[in-house]
N, C-alpha and C positions, 0 to 999 in steps of 0.2 A: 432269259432264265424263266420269264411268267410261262412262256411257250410251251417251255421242255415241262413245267408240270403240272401244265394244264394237259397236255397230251397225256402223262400219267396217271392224275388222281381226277374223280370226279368234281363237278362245278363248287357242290357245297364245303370242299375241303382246299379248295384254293387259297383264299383267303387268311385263312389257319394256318395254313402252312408256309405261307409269304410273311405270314406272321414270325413265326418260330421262327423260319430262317433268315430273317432278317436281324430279330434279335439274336442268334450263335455269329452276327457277321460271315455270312455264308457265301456273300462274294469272295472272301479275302482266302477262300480255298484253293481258287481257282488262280494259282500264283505262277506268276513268269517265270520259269525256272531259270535259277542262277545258283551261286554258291551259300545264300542262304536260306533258298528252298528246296535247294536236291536235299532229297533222302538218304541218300547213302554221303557216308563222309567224306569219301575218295573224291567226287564230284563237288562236294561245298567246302567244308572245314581246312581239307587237307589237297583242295582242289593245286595249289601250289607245287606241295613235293608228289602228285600225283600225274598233271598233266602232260609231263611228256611223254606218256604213254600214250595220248590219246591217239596220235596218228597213227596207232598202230592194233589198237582194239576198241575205239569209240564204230558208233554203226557208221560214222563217215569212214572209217578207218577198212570196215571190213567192205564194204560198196568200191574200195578205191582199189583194192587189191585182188574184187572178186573183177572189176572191170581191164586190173593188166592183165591176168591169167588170162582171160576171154582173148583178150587183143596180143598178147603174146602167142599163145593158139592158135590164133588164125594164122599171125605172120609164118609162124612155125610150119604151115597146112602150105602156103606159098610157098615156100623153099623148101620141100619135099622136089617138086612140086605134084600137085594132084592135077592131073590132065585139066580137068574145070578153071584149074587157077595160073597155067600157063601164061597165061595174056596180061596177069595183073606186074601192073609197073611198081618195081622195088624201092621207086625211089619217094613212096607215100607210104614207104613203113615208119621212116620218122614223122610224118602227121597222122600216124596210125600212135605213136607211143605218145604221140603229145596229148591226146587224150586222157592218159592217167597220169599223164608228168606234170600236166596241169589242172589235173580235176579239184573244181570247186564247191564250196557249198552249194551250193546251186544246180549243179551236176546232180547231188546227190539228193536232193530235193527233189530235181525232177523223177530218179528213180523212185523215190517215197513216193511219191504221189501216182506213180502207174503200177505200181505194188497195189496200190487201194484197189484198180482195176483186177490185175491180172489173181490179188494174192500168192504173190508167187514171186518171193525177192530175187531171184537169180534171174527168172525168166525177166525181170525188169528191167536188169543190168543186161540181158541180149537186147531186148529193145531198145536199151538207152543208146548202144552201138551202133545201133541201123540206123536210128533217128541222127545219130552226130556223122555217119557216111553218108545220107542222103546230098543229090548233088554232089558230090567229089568225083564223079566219074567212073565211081566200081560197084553199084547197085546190084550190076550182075552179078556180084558174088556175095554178096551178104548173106546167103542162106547157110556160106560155110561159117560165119559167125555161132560158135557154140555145136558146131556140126559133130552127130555122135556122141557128145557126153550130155552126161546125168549132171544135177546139179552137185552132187557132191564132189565131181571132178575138180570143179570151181573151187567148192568152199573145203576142200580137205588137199585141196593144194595153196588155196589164199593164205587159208590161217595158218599152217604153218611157217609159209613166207612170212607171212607180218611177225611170227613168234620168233623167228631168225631174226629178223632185222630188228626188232626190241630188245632182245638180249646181246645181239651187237652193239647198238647204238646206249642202250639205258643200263637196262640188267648189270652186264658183265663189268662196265664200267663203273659203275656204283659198289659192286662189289669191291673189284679192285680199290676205291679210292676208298672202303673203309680197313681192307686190309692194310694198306700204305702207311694210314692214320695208326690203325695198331704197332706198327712195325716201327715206326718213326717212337711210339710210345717207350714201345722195347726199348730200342736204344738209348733212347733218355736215359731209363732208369735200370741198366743193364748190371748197375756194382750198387742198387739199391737192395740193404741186406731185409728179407721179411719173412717175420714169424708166418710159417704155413698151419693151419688147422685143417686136418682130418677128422671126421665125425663132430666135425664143429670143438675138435681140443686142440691145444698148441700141440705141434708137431714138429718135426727137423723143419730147420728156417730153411727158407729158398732165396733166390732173388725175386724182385718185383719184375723187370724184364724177361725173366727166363717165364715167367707165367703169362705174360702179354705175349709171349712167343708162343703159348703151348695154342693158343686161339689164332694164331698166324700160318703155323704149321696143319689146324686141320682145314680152315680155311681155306689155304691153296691146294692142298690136294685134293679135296671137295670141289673146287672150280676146276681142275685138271680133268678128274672124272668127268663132270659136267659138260666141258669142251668135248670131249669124246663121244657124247652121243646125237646120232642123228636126227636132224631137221625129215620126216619123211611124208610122203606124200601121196595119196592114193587117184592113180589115175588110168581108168580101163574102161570106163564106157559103164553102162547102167547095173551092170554086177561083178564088175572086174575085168570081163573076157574080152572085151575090144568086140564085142557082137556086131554094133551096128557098123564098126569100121570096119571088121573084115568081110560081111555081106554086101558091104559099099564095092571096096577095092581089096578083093580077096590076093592079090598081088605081093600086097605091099607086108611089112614086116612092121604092123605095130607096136611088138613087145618092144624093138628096137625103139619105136618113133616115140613111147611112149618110156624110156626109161632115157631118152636124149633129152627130150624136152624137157622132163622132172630136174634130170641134172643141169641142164643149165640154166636153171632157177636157183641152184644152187643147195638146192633137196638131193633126197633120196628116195627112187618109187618105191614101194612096195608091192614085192612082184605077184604076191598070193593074195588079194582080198575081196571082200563080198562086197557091197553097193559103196561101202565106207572104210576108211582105214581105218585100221585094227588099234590104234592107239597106243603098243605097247612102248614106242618109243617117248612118246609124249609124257605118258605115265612114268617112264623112268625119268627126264628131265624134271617133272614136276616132285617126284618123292628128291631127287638130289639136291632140289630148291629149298625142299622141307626140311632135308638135312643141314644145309646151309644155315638155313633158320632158326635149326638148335642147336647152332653152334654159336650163333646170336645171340638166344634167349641166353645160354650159358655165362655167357661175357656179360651180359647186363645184368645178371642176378650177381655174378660174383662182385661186379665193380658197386651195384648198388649195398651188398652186403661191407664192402671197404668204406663205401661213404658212410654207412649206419657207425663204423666203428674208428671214424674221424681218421682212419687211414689219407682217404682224400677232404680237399674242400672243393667247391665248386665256384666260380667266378662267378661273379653277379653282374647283370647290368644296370646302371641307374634306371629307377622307376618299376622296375619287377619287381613284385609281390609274390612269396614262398606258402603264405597260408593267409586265408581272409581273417582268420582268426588269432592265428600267432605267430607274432612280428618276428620273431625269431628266426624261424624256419626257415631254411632253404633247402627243399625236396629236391631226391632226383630223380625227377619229373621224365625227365628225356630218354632215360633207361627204362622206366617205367612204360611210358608212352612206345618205346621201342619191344617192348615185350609183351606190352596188350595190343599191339598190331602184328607182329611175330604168331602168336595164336591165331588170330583171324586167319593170318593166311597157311597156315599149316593146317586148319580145320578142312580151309578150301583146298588146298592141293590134296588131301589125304580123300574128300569123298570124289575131285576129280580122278585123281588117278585108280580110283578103284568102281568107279563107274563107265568111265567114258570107253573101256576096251572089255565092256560087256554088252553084246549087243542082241535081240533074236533073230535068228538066222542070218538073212542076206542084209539085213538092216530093219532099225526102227527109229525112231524120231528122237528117241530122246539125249541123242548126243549134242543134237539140234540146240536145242537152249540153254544144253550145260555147257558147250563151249561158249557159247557168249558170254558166261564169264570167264573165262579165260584172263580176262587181265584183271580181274577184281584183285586175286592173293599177289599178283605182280607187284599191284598198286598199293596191296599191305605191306608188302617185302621192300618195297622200295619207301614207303616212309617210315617203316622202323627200320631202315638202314641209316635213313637221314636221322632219325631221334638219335641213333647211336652216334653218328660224327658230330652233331651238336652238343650231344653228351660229353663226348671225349675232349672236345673243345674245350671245356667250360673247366676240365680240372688240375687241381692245384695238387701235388704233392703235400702232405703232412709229415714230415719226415721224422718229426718231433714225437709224434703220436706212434706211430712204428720205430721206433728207438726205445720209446718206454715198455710198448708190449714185449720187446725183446728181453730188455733189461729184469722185465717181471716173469720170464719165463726160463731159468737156466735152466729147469727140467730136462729141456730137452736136447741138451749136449747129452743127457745117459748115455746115449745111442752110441755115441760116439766114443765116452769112456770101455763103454763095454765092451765095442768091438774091438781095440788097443788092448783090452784084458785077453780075449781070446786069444788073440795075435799074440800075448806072450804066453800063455798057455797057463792064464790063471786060471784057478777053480771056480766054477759056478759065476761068472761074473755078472750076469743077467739076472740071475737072482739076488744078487748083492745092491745092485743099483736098483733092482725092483723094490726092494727094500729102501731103500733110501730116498727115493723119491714119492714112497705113496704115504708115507707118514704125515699125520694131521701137521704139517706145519709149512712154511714157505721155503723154497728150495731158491738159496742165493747163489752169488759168486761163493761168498763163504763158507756155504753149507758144502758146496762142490771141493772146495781147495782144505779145508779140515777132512774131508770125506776120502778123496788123493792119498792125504796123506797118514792116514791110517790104510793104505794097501803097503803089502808085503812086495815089494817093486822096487826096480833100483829108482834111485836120482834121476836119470835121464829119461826115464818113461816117466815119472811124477813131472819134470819138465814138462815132456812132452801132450802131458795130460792135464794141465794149467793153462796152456796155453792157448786152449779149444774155448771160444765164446757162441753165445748167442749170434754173436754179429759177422764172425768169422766160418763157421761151420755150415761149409756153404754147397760142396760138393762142388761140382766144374758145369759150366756156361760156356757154349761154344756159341 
C-alpha cells in the first residue's frame, strides 16, 4: 500500500497521507469478497434464495457455456465434415465435451487471466481450447476451433442457452411451486364466505378461494404465454451473412449448417440479423416476466391489505422480533420484502427489454454489458417469489374477524333485493334500496327484514328476500 502511493503523491505528502488513512482504517476496504462484503444484495444478504442461478449467469457461468458453444462448433464442423477435418477421429468428441462437462474454477481462472493478455473474453476461451487439446493428437486442426465466427456467435448463442436452462431448471419451477401454494390455498378456503371491497367499500361478498383463484388463473396463463416463446440465437459469421464461411467453402449450404446447429442447442436462429441478435424475443420473455411480476406485486399488496384488517394472522416462530420497538407487532414483512424485490426487478426487465433490441447499425457494444445483468431481475424475481411462499406459509385464517365484517355490512345484499324487484317487475326498485341504504344510520339484518316487509310483494318473494345473507350471497365458484 506505501508503494502504490508513493508512486502517486509526492515524497512530502506521504506521510499525511498514511496518516489519514490509516486513521479511516483503510485497509479494511480492501475486503475478501463474500456475502458480507458484496455490494449488491443478490450476492450477500440474499446470496441464499439467489444462488442457484449462479451456474447459469455468474462470469463462471457465462465462460462455461461460451466454451460448449466453441466445442459443440467444432464438433458440428467434424460431422459436416469439412474436407480439413476428415481424418479427425469421432471417438474424442466425448473428451472434447468433457471439457465443459467438467469445467472448473480453475478453467475459468485461467481464461481470466489470459483476457488480461489478449483483452478480449471470447478470444481467451479459443485459447483456453487449444491449450486443453494440446498433445491429444489433433493440433492439426485447432485452427478450426472458432473458425469464421465473430464473437457474438458465441456470446448470443451462450446466453441464451444458459437463459433456457435457468428457466427450465430455476425460473419456471419456482414459479410453478408458488402457483401450487396459491391453489392448495384456494381450496382450503373455497366455502370461506368474504366481504369483497370495491374503491376500498364493502361490496357483494365473494369467497376467499374464488379470489386466491383469480391470481392462479392469471398466473397460469401468463406462464403458458411465456412457454411459447422462443429461446433464439444469433449465428452467421461477423455481420450475419456467413461471409467468411462461404468464401472458405462456397459449396456448402450454411444457412442450413447454421440453422441445424442453433436447433440442436435447442434454440432458434435467427435468420435476418446484423453482427448481433436482434433481441426481440428476449424482450418479449423479459416484459412476460414483468407481467408475471405484477401479478405478484397484486397478490402481496391484497393479502398484506387482509393482514392490516385482521382478516389473516401470521405464525410466529419462537425468538422472532416483529418490531425493535413494539412488542406487539408482527409485520408482513415477507409480502413486503416480496414486493420491494418485485420492483427491482420490473425496473430491470422494463430498461432491458427496451434497450437491448436497439442497436446502431450492424452493432455496438452496448448490449455488451447490459446483458451481464441479465440475471440480476431473475435473482429479484426469484426472491420475491420465495418471500411470497414464506409469506403464504406463515398464515393463519381469522375467520372470526371476516364473520364480523360481514355481519356489519348487510348493505350489501341491496344488490341482491333489487335485482328480485326487477325480476318481479317492481317500480323503481334501485332507487328504493338506494334510499334505504344511504341513510345516516347502520343497515342490519333488521333494517333489511322491516324494510322487505314494507314492499308491495307477495309472501313468497319476502321469503325469498329474507333469506339472502351476507354470508350466503355468494354467486357460484366452480
Amino acid at each position: 500500500m506505501l508503494n502504490l502511493i508513493k508512486s502517486y503523491f509526492p515524497s512530502f505528502l506521504t506521510a499525511q497521507i498514511v496518516h489519514f488513512l490509516v486513521t479511516l482504517n483503510f485497509e479494511s476496504i480492501f475486503m475478501e469478497l463474500n456475502q458480507l462484503t458484496a455490494i449488491s444484495p443478490v450476492d450477500g444478504r440474499y446470496r441464499k434464495q439467489a444462488e442457484m442461478l449462479a451456474p447459469y449467469f455468474s462470469e463462471f457461468g457465462l465462460i462455461k457455456y461460451r466454451v460448449q458453444i466453441e466445442i459443440e462448433y467444432f464438433i458440428a464442423l467434424c460431422e459436416i465434415p469439412l474436407p480439413q477435418l476428415e481424418g479427425i477421429n469421432k471417438n474424442l468428441f466425448s473428451s472434447l465435451r468433457d471439457i465443459y462437462l467438467n469445467f472448473t474454477e480453475q478453467d475459468a481462472l485461467w481464461i481470466k487471466e489470459t483476457e488480461k493478455v489478449t483483452n478480449h473474453d471470447v478470444k481467451a476461451v479459443e485459447y483456453f481450447i487449444k491449450h486443453k487439446l494440446e498433445n491429444t493428437g489433433i493440433e492439426q486442426y485447432l485452427e478450426f476451433i472458432h473458425f469464421g465466427l465473430t464473437s457474438q456467435d458465441i456470446n448470443n448463442t451462450a446466453i441464451p442457452l444458459s437463459l433456457k436452462d435457468a428457466m427450465e431448471v430455476v425460473v419456471m419451477p419456482k414459479i410453478a411451486e408458488a402457483i401450487t401454494k396459491i391453489k392448495e390455498l384456494a381450496e382450503e378456503w373455497k366455502d370461506i364466505a368474504l366481504l369483497a371491497h370495491t374503491h376500498g367499500q364493502p361490496a357483494s361478498p365473494t369467497r376467499l378461494g374464488k379470489e386466491f383463484m383469480v391470481f392462479v388463473e392469471r398466473l397460469e396463463r401468463q406462464t403458458e404465454l411465456l412457454e411459447t416463446i422462443p429461446f433464439s440465437a444469433k449465428f452467421g459469421g461477423a455481420t450475419g451473412n456467413f461471409n467468411a464461411h462461404t468464401v472458405s467453402y462456397p459449396e456448402k449450404n450454411w444457412v442450413d449448417f447454421g440453422n441445424n446447429f442453433v436447433k440442436s442447442l435447442g434454440l432458434q436462429r435467427s435468420k435476418y440479423t446484423t453482427q448481433i441478435e436482434h433481441y426481440d424475443n428476449l424482450a418479449a420473455l423479459l416484459d412476460n416476466l414483468k407481467r408475471i411480476n405484477n401479478i405478484v406485486l397484486d397478490l402481496d399488496r391484497d393479502i398484506w391489505t387482509y393482514v392490516s384488517m385482521g382478516y389473516f394472522k401470521q405464525k410466529i416462530k419462537a425468538g422472532e422480533v416483529g418490531s425493535s420497538a413494539m412488542p406487539h407487532k408482527v409485520n408482513p414483512i415477507d409480502f413486503e420484502n416480496s414486493e420491494g424485490n418485485v420492483g427491482i426487478a420490473n425496473a430491470l426487465y422494463e430498461f432491458l427489454s427496451s434497450k437491448l433490441p436497439v442497436s446502431r447499425l450492424q452493432r455496438d457494444l452496448t448490449d455488451s454489458t447490459v446483458l451481464r445483468n441479465l440475471g440480476v431481475p431473475i435473482a429479484h424475481q426469484m426472491i420475491a417469489l420465495t418471500a411470497l411462499l414464506r409469506g403464504l406459509n406463515k398464515l393463519e385464517l381469522n375467520q372470526d374477524a371476516i364473520n364480523t365484517d360481514l355481519e356489519d355490512n348487510w348493505a350489501v345484499v341491496a344488490e341482491a333485493i333489487q335485482t328480485i324487484l326487477r325480476r318481479e317487475g317492481y317500480p323503481q326498485p334501485y332507487e328504493a334500496l338506494k334510499a334505504l341504504t344511504r341513510k345516516n344510520e347502520k343497515i342490519t339484518e333488521r333494517t333489511i327484514f322491516e324494510f322487505i316487509d314494507t314492499l308491495e310483494i307477495s309472501d313468497k318473494v319476502k321469503y325469498e328476500l329474507k333469506r339472502i345473507t351476507p354470508f350466503n350471497y355468494l354467486g357460484v365458484f366452480e
